[in-house]
Backbone as CSV, one residue per row, in Angstrom:
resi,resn,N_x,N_y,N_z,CA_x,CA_y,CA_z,C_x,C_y,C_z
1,UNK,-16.156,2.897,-3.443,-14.974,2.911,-2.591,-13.854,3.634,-3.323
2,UNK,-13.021,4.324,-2.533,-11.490,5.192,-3.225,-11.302,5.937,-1.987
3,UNK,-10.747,6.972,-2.813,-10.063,7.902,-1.858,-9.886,9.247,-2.489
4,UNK,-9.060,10.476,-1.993,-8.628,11.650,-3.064,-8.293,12.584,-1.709
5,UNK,-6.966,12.840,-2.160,-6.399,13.784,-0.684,-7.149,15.458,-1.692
6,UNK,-7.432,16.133,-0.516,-8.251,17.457,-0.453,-7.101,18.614,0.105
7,UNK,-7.271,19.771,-0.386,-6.836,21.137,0.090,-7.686,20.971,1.486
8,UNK,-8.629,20.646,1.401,-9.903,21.123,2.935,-11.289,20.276,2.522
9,UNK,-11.257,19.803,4.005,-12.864,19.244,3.937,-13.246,19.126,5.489
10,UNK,-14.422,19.980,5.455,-15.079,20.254,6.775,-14.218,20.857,8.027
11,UNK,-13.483,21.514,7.603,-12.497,22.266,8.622,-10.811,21.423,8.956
12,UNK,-11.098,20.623,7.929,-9.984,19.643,8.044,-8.469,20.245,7.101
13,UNK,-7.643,20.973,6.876,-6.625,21.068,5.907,-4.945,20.432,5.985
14,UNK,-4.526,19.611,5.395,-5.026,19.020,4.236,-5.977,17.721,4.703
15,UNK,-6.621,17.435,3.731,-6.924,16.019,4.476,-7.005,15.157,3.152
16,UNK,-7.046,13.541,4.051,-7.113,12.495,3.303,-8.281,11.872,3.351
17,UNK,-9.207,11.704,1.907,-10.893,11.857,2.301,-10.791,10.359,1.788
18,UNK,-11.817,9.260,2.659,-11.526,7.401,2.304,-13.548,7.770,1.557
19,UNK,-13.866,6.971,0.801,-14.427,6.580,0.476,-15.017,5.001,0.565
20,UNK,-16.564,4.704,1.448,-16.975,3.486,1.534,-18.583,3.583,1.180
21,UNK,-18.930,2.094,0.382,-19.902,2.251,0.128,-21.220,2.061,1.404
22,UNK,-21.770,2.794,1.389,-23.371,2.946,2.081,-22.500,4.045,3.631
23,UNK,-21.812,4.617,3.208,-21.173,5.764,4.417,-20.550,6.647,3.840
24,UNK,-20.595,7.693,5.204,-19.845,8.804,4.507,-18.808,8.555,4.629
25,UNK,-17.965,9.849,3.730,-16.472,9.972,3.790,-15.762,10.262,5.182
26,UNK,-14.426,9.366,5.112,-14.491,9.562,6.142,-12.680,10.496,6.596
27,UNK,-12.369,11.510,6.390,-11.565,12.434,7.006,-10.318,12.015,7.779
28,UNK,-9.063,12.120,7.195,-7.820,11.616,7.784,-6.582,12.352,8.054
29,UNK,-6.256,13.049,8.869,-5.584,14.406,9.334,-4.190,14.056,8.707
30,UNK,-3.306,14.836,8.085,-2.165,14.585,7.149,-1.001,13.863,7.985
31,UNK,-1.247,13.850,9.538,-0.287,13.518,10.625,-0.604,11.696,10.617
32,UNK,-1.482,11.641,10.124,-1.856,9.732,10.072,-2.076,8.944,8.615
33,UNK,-1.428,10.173,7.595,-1.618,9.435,6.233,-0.099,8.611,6.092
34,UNK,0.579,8.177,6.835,1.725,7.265,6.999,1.380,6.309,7.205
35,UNK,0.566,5.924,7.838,-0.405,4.336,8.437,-1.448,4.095,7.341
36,UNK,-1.798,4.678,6.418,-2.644,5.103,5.446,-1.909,4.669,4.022
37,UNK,-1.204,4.964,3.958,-0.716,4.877,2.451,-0.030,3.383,1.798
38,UNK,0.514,2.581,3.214,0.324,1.081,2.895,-0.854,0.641,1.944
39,UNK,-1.455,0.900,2.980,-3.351,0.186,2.554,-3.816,0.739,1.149
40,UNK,-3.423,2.229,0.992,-4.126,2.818,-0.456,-3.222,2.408,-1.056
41,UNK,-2.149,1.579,-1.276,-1.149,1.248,-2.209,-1.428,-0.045,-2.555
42,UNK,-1.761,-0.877,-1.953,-2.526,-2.274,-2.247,-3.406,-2.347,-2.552
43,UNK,-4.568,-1.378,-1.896,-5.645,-1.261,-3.335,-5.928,-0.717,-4.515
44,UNK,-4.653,0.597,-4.722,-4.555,0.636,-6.116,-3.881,-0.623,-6.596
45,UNK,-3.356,-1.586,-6.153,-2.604,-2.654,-7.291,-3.848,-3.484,-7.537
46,UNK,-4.834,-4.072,-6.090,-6.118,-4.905,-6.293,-7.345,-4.624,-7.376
47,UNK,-7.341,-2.777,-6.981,-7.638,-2.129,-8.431,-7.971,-2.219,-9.966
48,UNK,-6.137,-2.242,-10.619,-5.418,-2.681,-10.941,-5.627,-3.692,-11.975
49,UNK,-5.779,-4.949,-10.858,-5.685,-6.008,-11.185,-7.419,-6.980,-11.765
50,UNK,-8.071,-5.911,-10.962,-9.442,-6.059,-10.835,-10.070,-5.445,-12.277
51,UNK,-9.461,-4.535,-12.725,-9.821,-3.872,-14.005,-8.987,-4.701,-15.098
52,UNK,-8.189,-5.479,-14.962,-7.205,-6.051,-16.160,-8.451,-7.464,-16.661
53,UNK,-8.952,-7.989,-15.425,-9.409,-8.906,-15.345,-10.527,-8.660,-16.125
54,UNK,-11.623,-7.676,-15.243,-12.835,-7.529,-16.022,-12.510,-7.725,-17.799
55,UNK,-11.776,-6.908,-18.318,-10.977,-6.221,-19.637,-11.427,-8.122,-20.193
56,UNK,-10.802,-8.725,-19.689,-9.797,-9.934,-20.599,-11.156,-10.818,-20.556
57,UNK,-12.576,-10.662,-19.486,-13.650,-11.645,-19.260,-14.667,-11.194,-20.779
């Protein structure tokens, strides 16, 4: 799972490419990465928080 905004993907420019496991990527037109960037901002902190943890187990 992640993400990584792209110059171009599949005729898409710019786009915002989501990453899920057992699917493809899935393509987010730069006009809807406003509704988008909540969500990728909480999972970089869950992230984050998820890697501090592993670290300290």
């Amino acid at each position: 799972m992640g993400y990584e905004f792209l110059d171009e993907y599949n005729g898409i420019s710019p786009v915002l490419l989501l990453y899920f496991e057992g699917a493809r990527p899935m393509p987010i037109r730069d006009y809807m990465w406003e509704e988008y960037l909540p969500i990728l901002e909480q999972f970089d902190k869950n992230e984050e928080k998820s890697k501090k943890n592993s670290k300290n187990n």
